[in-house]
C-alpha positions as CSV (number, residue, x, y, z in Angstrom):
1,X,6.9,-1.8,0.7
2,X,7.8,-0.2,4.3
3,X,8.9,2.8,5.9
4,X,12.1,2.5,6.9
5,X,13.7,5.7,8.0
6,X,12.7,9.4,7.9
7,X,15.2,12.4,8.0
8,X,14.0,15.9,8.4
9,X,16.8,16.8,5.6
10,X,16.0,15.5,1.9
11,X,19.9,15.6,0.8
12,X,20.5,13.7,3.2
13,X,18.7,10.8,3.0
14,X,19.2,11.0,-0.6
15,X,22.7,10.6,-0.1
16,X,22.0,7.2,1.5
17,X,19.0,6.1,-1.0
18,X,22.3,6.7,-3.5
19,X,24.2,4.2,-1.4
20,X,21.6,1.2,-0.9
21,X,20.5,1.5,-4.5
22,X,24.4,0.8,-5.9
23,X,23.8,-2.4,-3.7
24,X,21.2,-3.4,-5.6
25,X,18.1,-2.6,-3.2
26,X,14.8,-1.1,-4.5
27,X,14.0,1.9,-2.1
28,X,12.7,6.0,-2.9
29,X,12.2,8.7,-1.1
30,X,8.9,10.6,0.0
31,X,7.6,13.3,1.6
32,X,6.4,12.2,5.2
33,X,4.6,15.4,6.9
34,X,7.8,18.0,7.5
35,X,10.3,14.8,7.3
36,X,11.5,12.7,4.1
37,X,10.9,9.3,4.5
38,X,13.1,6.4,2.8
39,X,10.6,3.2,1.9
40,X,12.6,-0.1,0.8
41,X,10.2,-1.9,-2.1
42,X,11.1,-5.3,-0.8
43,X,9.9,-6.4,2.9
44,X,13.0,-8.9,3.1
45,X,15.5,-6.0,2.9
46,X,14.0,-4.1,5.6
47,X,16.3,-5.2,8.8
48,X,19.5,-4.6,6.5
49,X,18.6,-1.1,5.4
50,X,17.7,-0.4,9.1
51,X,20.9,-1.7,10.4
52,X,23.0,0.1,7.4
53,X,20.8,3.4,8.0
54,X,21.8,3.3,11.7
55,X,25.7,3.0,10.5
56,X,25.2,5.6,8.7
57,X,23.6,8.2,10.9
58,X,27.0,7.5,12.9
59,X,29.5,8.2,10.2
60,X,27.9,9.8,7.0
61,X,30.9,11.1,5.6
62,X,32.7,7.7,5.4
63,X,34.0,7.0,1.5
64,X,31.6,3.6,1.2
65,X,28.5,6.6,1.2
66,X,30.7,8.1,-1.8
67,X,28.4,7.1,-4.9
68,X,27.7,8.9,-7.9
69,X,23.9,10.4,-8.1
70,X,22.0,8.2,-10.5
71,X,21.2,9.6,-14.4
72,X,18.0,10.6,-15.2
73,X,17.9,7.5,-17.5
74,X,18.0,5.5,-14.4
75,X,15.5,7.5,-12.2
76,X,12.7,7.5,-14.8
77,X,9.5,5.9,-14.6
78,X,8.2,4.0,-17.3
79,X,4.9,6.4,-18.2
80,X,2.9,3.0,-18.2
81,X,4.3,2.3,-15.0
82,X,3.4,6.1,-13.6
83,X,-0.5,5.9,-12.3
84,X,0.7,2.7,-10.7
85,X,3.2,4.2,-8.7
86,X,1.4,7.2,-7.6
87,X,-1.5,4.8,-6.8
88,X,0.8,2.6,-4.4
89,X,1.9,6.0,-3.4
90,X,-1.3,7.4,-1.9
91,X,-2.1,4.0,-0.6
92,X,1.2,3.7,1.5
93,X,1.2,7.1,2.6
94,X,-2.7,6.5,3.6
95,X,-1.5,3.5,5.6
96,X,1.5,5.2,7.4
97,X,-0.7,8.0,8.3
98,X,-3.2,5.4,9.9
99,X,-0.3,3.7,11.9
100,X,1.0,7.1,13.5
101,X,-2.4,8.1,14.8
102,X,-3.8,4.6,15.9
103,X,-6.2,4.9,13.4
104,X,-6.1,1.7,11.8
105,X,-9.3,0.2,10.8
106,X,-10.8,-2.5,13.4
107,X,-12.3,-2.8,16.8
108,X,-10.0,-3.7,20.0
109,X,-12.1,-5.4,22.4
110,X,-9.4,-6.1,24.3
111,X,-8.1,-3.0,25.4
112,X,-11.4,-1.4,25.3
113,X,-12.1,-4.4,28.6
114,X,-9.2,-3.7,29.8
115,X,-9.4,0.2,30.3
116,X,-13.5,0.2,30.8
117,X,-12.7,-2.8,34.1
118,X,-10.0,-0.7,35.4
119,X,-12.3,2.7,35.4
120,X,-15.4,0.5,36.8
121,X,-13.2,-0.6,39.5
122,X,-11.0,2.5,40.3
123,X,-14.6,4.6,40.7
124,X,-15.6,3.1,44.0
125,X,-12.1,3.8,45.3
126,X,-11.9,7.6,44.7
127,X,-15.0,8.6,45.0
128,X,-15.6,6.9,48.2
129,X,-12.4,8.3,49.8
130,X,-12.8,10.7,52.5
131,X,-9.6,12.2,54.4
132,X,-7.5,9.1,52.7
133,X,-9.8,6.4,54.0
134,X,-11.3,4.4,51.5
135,X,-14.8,3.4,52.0
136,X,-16.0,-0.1,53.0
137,X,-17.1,-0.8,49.5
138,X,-13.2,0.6,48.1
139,X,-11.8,-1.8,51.2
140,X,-13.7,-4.8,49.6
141,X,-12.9,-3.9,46.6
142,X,-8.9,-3.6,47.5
143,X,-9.2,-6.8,49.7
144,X,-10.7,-9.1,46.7
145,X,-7.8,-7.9,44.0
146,X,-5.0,-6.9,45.7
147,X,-1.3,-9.0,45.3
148,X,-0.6,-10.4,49.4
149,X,0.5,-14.2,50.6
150,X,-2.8,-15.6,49.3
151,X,-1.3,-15.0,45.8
152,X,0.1,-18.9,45.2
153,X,-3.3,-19.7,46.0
154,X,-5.6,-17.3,44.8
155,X,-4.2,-16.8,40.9
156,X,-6.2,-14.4,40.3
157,X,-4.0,-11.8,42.6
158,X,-1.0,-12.0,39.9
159,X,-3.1,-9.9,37.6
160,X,-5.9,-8.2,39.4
161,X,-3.7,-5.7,40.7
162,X,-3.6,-3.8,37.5
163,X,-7.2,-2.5,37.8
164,X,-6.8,-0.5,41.2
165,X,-5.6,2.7,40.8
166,X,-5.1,5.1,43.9
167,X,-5.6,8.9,42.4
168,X,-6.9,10.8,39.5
169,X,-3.9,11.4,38.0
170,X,-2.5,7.7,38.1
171,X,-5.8,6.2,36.5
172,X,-5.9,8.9,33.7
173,X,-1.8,8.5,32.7
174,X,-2.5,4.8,32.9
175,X,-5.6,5.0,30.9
176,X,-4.0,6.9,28.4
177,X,-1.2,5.3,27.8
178,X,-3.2,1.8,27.4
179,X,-5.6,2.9,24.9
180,X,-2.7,4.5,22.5
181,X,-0.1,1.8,23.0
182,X,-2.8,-1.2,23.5
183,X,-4.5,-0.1,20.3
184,X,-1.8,0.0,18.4
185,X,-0.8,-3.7,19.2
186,X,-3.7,-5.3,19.1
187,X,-4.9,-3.7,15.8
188,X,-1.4,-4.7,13.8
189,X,-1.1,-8.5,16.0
190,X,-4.9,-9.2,17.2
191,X,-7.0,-8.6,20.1
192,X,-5.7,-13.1,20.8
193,X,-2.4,-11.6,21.5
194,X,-3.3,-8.9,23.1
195,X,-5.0,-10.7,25.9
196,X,-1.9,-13.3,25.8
197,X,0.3,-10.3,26.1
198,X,-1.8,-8.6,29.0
199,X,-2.0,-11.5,30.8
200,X,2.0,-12.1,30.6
201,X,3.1,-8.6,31.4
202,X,0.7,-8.3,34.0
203,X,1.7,-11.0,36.2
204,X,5.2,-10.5,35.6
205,X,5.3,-7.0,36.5
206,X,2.8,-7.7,39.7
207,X,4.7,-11.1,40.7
208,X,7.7,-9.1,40.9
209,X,6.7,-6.0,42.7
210,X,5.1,-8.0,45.2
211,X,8.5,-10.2,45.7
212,X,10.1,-6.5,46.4
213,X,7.5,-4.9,48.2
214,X,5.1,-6.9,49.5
215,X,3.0,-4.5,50.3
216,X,0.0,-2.4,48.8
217,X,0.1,-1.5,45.2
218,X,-1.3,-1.1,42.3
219,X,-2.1,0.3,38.7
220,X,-1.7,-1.1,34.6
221,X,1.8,0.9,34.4
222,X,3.7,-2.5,34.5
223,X,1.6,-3.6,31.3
224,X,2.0,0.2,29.8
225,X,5.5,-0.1,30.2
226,X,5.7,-3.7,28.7
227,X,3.5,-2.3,25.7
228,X,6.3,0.4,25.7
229,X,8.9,-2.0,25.3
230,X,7.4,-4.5,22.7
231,X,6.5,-1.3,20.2
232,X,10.2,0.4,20.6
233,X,12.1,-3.2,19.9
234,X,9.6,-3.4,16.8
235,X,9.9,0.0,15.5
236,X,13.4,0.2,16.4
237,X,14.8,-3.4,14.8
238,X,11.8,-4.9,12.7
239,X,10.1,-1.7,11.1
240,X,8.7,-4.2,8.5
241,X,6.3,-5.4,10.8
242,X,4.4,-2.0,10.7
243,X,5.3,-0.2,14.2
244,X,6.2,3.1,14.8
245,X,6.7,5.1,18.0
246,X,7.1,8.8,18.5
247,X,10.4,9.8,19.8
248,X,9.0,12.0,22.2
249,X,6.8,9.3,23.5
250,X,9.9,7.6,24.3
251,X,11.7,10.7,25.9
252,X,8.0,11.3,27.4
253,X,8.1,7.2,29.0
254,X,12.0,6.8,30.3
255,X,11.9,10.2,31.8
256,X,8.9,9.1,34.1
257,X,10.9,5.7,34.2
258,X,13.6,7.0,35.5
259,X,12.2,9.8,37.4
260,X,10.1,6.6,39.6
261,X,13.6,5.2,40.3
262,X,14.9,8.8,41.6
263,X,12.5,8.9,44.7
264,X,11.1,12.1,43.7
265,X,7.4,11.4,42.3
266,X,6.9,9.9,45.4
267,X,5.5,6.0,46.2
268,X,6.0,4.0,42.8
269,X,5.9,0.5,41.5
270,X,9.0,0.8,39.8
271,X,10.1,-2.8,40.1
272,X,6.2,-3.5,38.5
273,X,7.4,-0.6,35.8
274,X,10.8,-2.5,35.1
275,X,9.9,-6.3,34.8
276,X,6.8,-4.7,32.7
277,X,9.2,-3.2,30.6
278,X,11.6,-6.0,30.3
279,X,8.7,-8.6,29.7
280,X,7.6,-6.5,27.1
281,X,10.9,-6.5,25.1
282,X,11.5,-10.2,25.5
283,X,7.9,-10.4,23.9
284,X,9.0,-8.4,20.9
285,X,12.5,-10.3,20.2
286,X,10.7,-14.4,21.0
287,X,9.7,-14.5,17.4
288,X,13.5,-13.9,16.4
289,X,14.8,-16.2,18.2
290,X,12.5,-18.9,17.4
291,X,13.4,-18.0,13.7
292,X,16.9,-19.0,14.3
293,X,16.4,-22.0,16.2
């Protein structure tokens, strides 16, 4: 059984749990914190109900929606079938709790790497920093990573990139953003394709900043952003598979996004942030695609 939708208004929802029930699909209706969520019984029926729920978010006074509330006949649970149901109850709402806070049970070595590397690295660079010149250990540092001509022969370059990070404030956003997004992933698909994921987003997003600046840069936001993308085309089209974003995360994300394109924040890797966020949603719809093949 998933979580398919949540609506802050009960009769609401209701109104649509009427409507996917007349069509013969198992789904109720629970609390979820100050929201009512709808959860479909059977895993299969998930991208329909998405789909239909979407439809009718757009139109819900359209006549199909138009179905006669159930009796109480139909509604009432067995009494031998009650402790079962309000056992699977607790359990899902335990599990969907877990899933909105990252708090899913299991290390992620992975991301844990990736974010202690990038702090070990970025040290040296801001603390040796005096009037904007970096020290000779930071210019090593920056010389032996960074993306320049030597990058076709020198693979490394393609990813390294990712780990330098210039000020406080970039490091700690990235940092962030890595260890609730990264977590996530690698917790639900594995800390195997997590690393398969970082090491795809990574050069992607670096290869193609470097074809458009060629210059100095750095930073994980490509791979934040490409973690971005991957968890909103999951949450958004294949809620089954156990992902769910915050839609103020999202707001949170495309605002900066687009705020990096406008010039305003200053120096950005915004082609990084856009092939990092295209990668990432290309990641999330392969499996589809190979379904159908």
């Amino acid at each position: 059984m998933r979580l398919v939708a949540e609506h802050s208004q009960q009769d609401f929802i209701g109104k649509f749990l009427q409507y996917i029930r007349a069509r013969g699909i198992g789904a109720e209706v629970r609390p979820s914190g100050s929201a009512w969520g709808l959860w479909v019984h059977h895993e299969d029926a998930c991208r329909d109900v998405r789909r239909e729920f979407d439809d009718f978010l757009r139109d819900p006074a359209a006549s199909k929606y138009d179905v006669a509330a159930p009796s109480a006949s139909e509604t009432a649970v067995p009494p031998e079938d009650l402790q079962s149901k309000q056992r699977q109850r607790a359990e899902s709402l335990a599990s969907l709790a877990a899933l909105r806070h990252g708090l899913l049970s299991g290390p992620i070595p992975v991301t844990t790497v990736l974010l202690v590397l990038s702090v070990l690295i970025t040290l040296p660079l801001l603390l040796g920093r005096q009037q904007g010149e970096f020290s000779d250990l930071g210019k090593w540092i920056i010389g032996l990573l960074y993306a320049d001509s030597r990058i076709t022969t020198q693979w490394w370059r393609v990813i390294t990139p990712v780990f330098l990070h210039f000020n406080w404030l970039h490091i700690i956003f990235n940092m962030l953003w890595l260890r609730e997004l990264g977590g996530r992933i690698e917790r639900i698909k594995g800390s195997g394709f997590m690393l398969l994921f970082f090491c795809v987003t990574a050069a992607v997003s670096n290869y193609a900043q470097f074809v458009a600046s060629g210059g100095l840069f750095g930073g994980m936001s490509g791979v934040v952003y490409g973690l971005f993308g991957y968890i909103w085309v999951k949450s958004r089209f294949f809620p089954e598979e156990g992902f769910m974003i915050d839609p103020a995360m999202v707001m949170m994300l495309m605002l900066w996004f687009f705020l990096g394109w406008s010039g305003l924040a200053g120096p950005i890797a915004n082609w990084a942030h856009g092939f990092g966020l295209i990668s990432g949603v290309l990641l999330a719809l392969a499996p589809v695609r190979r379904s159908q093949a």
